[in-house]
MARKE-540312 format. One line per 8 residues: number of its first residue (from 1); their letters; for each residue x, y negated, z negated of C-alpha. Coordinates in steps of 0.02 Angstrom, whole numbers, plus 50000, padded with zeros to 5 digits. Each point is the difference from the previous one (the first is absolute). Layout:
NUM) a) X Y Z | ...
END
This chain:
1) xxxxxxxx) 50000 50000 50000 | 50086 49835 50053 | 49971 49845 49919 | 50036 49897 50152 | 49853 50089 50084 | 49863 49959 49847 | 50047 49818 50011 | 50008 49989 50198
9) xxxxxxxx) 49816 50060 49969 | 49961 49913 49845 | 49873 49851 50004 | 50004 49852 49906 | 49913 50052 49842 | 50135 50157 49975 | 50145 49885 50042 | 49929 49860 49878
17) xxxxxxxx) 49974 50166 49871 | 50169 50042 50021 | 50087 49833 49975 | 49894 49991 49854 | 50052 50150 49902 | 50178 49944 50047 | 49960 49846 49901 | 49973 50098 49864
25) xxxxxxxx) 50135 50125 50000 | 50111 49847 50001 | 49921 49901 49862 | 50003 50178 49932 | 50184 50004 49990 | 50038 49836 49968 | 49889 49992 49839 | 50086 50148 49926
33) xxxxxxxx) 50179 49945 50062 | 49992 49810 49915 | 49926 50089 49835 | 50135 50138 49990 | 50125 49875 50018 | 49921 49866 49882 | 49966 50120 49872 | 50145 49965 49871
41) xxxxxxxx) 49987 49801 50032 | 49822 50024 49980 | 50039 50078 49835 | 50125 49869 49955 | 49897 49861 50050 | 49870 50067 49888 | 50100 50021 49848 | 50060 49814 50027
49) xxxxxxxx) 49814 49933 50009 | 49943 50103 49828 | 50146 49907 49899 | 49966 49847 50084 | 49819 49986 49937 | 50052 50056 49808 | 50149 49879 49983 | 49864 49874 50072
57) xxxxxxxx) 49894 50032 49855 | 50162 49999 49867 | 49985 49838 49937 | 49791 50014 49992 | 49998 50151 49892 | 50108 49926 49830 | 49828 49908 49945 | 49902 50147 50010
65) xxxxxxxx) 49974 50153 49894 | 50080 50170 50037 | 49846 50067 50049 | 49968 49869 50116 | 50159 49988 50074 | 49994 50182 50046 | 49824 49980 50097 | 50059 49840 50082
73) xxxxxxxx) 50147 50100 50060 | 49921 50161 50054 | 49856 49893 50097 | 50160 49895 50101 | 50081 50161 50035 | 49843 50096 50055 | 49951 49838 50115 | 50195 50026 50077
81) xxxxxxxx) 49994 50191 50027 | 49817 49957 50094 | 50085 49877 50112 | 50147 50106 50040 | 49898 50162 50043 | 49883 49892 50102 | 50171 49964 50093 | 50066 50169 49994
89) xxxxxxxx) 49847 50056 50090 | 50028 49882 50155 | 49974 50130 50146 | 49947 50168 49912 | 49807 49948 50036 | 50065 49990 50208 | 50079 50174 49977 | 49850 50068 49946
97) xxxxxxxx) 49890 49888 50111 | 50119 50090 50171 | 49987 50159 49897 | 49805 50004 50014 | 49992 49948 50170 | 50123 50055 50113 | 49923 50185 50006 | 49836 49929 50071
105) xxxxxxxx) 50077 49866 50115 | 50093 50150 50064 | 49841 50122 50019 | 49889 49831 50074 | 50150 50002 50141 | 49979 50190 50035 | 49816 49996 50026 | 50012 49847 50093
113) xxxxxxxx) 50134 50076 50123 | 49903 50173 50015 | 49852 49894 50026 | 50075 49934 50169 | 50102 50156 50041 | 49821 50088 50001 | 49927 49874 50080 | 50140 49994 50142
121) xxxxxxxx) 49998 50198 50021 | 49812 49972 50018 | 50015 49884 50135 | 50133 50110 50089 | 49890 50149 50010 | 50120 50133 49930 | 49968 50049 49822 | 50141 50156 49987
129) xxxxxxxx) 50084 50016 49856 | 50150 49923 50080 | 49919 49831 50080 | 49929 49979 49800 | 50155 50085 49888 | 50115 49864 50047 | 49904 49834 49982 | 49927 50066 49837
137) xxxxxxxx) 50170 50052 49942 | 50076 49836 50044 | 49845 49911 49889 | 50050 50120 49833 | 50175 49883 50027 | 49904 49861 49890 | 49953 50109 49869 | 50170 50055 49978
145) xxxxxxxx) 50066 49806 50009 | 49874 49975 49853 | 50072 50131 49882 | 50178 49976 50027 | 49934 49801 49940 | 49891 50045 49866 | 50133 50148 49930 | 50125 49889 49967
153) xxxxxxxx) 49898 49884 49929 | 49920 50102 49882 | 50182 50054 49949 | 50057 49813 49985 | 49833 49951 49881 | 50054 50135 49881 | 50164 49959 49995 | 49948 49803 49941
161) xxxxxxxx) 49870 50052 49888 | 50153 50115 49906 | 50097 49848 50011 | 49870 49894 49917 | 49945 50119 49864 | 50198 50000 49944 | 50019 49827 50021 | 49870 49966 49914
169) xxxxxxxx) 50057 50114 49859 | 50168 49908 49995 | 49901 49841 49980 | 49907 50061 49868 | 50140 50065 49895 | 50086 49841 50021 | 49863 49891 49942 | 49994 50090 49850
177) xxxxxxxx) 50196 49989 49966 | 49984 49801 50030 | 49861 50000 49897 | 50096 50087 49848 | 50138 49896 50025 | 49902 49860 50000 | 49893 50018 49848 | 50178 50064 49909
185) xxxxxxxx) 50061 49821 50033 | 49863 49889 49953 | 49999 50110 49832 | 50190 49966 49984 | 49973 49784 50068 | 49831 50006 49847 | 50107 50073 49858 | 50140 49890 50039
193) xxxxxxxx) 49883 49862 49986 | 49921 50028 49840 | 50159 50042 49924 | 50055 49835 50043 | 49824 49906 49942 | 50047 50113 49832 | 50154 49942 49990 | 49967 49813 50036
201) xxxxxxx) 49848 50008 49864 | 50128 50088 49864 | 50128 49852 50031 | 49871 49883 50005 | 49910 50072 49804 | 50200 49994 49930 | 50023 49823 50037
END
């Protein structure tokens, strides 16, 4: 079965078919290319923006009570992991999108070109198994264009969604170590302060 053949006979509709799922395959690729490569500067990038937003809140938290200070600095962090998922996510919802559809935009361009391969055989007058095998065989080309889009893909979805699900692990366990840390030294910066307010009211009651 040539290929050269199927698109001398092709009509506009298969050809536009075609360049279509090639549109995909490529955006395919390129999605899941950028991400693999991005994926530790993601990470890094992400890590950056979660102690950004706490050392933002540093100098907010002394006037507040412990257990206020700890829910103002879970709610910034939480906010920050939702805005770097929401990134992290950039292209997965494509994957899935080409996934979905390049199976069917594949089987629409094998009925379409076995519509007009019957239709042609019809008009010729021969209906053996050879005037019809070939034109019909040529048509099953699209289907096969459409899984070898929507294979790889699938593949490619799965492989960001792992990525995501760890990353967002990561993100998670950092939070929680900046949030520690965090709470650790506004105890520390508190009981340095009253010791000092002690101290100054002690020297003050001597004299």
């Amino acid at each position: 079965m040539n290929f050269s053949v199927y698109w001398q006979h092709a009509d506009a509709v298969s050809k536009t078919l075609y360049f279509v799922l090639l549109i995909m395959s490529i955006t395919t690729w390129t999605v899941l290319i950028l991400r693999l490569m991005g994926t530790r500067q993601l990470k890094q990038i992400a890590y950056a923006q979660l102690s950004k937003a706490i050392a933002a809140l540093k100098n907010k938290l002394s006037p507040l009570s412990f257990e206020q200070r700890k829910a103002v600095a879970e709610q910034a962090l939480l906010r920050q992991i939702s805005v770097e998922k929401s990134s992290a996510e950039k292209g997965i919802a494509v994957l899935g999108t080409i996934a979905s559809l390049a199976p069917f935009v594949g089987l629409f361009g094998t009925v379409w070109g076995i519509f007009h391969a019957l239709v042609a055989v019809g008009k010729s007058g021969q209906a053996g198994l050879a005037q019809v095998a070939t034109p019909v065989g040529e048509a099953l080309i699209m289907t096969g264009f459409g899984l070898a889009v929507a294979i790889p893909a699938v593949i490619a979805y799965n492989i960001c969604m792992r990525f995501n699900k760890t990353l967002n692990n990561e993100l998670q366990d950092h939070a929680h170590s900046l949030l520690i840390d965090t709470m650790l030294q506004q105890d520390s910066s508190t009981q340095k302060v009253e010791v000092k307010a002690t101290e100054n009211g002690l020297v003050g009651g001597q004299v």
